[in-house]
C-alpha positions in Angstrom: 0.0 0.0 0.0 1.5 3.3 -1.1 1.7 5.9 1.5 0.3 9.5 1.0 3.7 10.4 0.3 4.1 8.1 -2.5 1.0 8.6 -4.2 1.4 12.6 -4.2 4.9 12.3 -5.5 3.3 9.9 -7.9 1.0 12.6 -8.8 3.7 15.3 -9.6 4.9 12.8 -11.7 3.1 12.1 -13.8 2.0 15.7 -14.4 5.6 16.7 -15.0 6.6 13.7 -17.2 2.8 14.6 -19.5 4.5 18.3 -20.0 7.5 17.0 -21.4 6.4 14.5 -23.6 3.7 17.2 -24.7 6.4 19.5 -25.9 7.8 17.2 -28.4 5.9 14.0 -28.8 7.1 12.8 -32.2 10.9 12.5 -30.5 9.6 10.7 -27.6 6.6 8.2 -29.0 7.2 9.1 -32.8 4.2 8.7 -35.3 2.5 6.7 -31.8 0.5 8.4 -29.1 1.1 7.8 -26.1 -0.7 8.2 -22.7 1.1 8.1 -19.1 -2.0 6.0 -17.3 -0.3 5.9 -13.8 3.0 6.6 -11.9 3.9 4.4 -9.0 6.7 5.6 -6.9 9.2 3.4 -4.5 8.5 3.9 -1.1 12.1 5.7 -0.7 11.2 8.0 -3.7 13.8 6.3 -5.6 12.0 4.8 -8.3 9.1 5.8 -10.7 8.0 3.3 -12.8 5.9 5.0 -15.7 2.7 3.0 -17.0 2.2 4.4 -20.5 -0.7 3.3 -23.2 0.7 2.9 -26.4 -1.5 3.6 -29.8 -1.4 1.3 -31.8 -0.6 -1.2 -29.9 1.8 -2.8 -32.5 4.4 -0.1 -31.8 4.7 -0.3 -28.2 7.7 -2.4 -28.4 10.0 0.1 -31.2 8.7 2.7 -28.4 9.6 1.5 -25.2 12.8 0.5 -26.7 13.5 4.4 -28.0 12.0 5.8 -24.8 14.9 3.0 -22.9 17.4 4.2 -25.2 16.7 8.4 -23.9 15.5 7.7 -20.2 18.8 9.9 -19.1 17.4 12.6 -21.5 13.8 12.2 -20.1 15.2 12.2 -16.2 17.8 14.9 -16.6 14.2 17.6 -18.0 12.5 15.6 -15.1 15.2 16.9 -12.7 15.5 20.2 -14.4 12.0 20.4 -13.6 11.6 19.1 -9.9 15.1 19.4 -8.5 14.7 22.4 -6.4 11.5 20.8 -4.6 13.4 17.0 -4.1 16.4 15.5 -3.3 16.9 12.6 -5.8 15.3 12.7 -9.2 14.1 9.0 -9.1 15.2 6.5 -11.5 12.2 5.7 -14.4 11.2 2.7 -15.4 8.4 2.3 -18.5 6.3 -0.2 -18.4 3.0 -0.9 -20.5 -0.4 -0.4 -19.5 -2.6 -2.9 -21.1 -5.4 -2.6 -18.9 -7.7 -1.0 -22.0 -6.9 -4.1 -24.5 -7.8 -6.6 -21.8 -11.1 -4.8 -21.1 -11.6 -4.7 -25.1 -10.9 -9.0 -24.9 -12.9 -9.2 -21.8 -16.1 -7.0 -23.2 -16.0 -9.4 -26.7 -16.0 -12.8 -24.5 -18.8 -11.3 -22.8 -20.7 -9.8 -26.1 -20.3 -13.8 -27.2 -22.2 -15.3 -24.4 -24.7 -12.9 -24.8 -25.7 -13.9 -28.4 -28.6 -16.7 -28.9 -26.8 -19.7 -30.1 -28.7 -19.7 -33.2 -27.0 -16.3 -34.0 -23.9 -16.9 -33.7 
């Protein structure tokens, strides 16, 4: 359980990582779109990992690979941002939020049982 710490760093976060990717969001996500969906912060502040939604969904692996490749790009604006209100820009880690294509998967299955059987 995240304390209210955490989730209020978390909070900053994210709102400070959307600015940056907003001011140039073909260098960081390319001819994608890309959503931050949550941040979830270590409990000594230390780590951020950044849930992002990829669209399409077939890029998010080129993406997360160039967004690896230009995390110590994306933390050193982070700290140029935040640095004077902490005392350790925390580490980022990207990982991707596939919470809407399961509920896509999930709402078809359930679509399916709905239909007569003579429909189908």
């Amino acid at each position: 359980m995240e304390s209210k710490r955490q989730v209020k760093y978390g909070k900053q976060l994210k709102k400070d990582l959307a600015e940056i990717f907003q001011k140039d969001p073909s260098h960081y996500f390319k001819s994608s779109l890309g959503t931050i969906t949550d941040v979830n912060v270590s409990p000594d502040l230390g780590l951020a990992r950044v849930y992002l939604s990829i669209f399409p969904i077939n890029t998010a692996e080129e993406i997360f690979k160039h967004l690896e490749s230009i995390k110590s790009e994306i933390r050193l604006k982070l700290g140029k941002k935040i640095g004077k209100q902490v005392r350790i820009v925390p580490e980022i880690a990207f990982f991707l939020d596939d919470t809407e294509e399961k509920a896509t998967k999930i709402d078809t299955l359930i679509n399916k049982l709905n239909i007569p059987p003579e429909e189908q």
